[in-house]
C-alpha positions as CSV (number, residue, x, y, z in Angstrom):
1,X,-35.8,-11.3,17.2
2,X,-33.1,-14.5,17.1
3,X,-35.6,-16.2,15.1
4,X,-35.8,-13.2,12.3
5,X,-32.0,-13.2,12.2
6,X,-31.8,-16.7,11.6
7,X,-34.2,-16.7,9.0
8,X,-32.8,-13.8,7.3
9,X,-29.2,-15.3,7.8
10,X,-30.9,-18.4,5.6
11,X,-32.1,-16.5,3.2
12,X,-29.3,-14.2,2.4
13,X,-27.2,-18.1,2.4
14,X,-29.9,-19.6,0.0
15,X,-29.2,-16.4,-2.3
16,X,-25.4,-16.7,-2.2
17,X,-26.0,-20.4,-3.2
18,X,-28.8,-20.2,-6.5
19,X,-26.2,-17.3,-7.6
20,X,-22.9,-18.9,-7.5
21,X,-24.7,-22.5,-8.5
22,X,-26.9,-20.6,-11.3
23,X,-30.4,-21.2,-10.0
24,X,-30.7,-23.9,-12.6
25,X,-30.3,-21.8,-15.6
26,X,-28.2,-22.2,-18.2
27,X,-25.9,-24.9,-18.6
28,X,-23.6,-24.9,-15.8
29,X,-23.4,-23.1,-12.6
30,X,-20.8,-20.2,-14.0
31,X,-20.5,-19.9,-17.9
32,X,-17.1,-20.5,-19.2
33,X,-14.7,-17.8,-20.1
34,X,-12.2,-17.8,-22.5
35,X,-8.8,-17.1,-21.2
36,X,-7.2,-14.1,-21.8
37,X,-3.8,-13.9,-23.7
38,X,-1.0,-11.5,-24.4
39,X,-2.3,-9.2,-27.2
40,X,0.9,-7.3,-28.2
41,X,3.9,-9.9,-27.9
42,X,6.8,-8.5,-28.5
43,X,7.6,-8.4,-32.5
44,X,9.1,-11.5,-33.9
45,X,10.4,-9.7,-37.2
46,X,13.1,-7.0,-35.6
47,X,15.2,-6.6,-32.3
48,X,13.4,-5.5,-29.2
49,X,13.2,-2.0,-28.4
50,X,12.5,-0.3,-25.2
51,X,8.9,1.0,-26.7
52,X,8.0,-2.6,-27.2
53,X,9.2,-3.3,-23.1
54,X,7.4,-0.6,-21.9
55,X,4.0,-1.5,-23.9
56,X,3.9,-4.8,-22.8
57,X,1.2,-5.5,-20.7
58,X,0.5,-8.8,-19.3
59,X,-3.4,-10.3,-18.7
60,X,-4.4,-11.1,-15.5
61,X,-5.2,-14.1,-14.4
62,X,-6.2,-16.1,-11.4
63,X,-3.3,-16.1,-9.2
64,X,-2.0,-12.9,-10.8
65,X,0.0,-13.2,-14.4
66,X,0.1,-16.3,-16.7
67,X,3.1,-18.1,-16.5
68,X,3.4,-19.4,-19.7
69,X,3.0,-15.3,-21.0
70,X,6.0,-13.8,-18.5
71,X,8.0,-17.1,-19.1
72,X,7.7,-16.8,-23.2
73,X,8.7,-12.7,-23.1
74,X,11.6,-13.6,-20.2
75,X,12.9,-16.2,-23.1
76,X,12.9,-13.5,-25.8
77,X,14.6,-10.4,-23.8
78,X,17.4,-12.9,-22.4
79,X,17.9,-14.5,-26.5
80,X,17.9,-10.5,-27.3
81,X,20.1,-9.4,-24.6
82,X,22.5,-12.5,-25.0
83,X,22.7,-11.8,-28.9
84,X,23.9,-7.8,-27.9
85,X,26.3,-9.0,-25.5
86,X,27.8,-11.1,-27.6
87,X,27.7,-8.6,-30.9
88,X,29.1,-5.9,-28.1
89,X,31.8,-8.5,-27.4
90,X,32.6,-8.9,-30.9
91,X,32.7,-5.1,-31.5
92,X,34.9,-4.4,-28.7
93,X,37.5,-7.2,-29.7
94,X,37.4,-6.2,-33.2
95,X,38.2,-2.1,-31.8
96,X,40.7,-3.6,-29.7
97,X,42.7,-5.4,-32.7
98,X,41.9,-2.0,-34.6
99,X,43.9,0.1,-32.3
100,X,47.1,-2.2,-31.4
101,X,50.0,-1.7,-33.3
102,X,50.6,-4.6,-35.5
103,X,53.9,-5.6,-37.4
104,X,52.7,-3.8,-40.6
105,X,54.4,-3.1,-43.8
106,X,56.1,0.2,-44.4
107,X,56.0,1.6,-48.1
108,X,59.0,4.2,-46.7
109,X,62.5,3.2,-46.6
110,X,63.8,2.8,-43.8
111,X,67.7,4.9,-42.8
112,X,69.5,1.7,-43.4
113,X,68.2,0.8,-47.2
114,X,69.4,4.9,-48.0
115,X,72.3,4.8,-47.2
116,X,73.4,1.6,-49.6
């Protein structure tokens, strides 16, 4: 009975092996696959919407997403969210100045200029 494990232990090993190596078929022991990229990217010709965030899907890889794929869409959303803060900052100053009373000119007379 040890003797028909150990055999069968070989044998499921020697399987495992010719799989993983290819048997001696083919070129190589795994054919290569081409790597998968980011097939929607966020659009390059408008601002960034929150469709576009929420469509984004990242490939897999081996060690779970590209880095090169997260670190490219991280760069965009911080350019796009740096370029509205700023452009919010710009509004707000500009609504600010808007609503301070400024020495302006008067087309009424004032008491003083009647009276003479």
């Amino acid at each position: 009975m040890f003797f028909f494990l150990v055999v069968a232990l070989a044998v499921v090993v020697a399987a495992v092996t010719l799989a993983v190596v290819g048997g001696g078929e083919g070129d190589g022991p795994l054919p290569e696959v081409a790597p998968q990229r980011l097939r929607d990217p966020l659009p390059p010709d408008r601002p960034v919407a929150r469709a576009d965030v929420d469509d984004l899907r990242f490939p897999l890889a081996a060690r779970g997403y590209r880095m090169a794929d997260v670190d490219d869409v991280l760069n965009r959303l911080g350019a796009e969210l740096a370029e509205r803060d700023a452009r919010i900052a710009e509004l707000e100053s500009a609504l600010t100045v808007a609503r301070t009373p400024e020495d302006r000119v008067s087309m009424e007379k004032s008491e003083s200029e009647d009276q003479r």
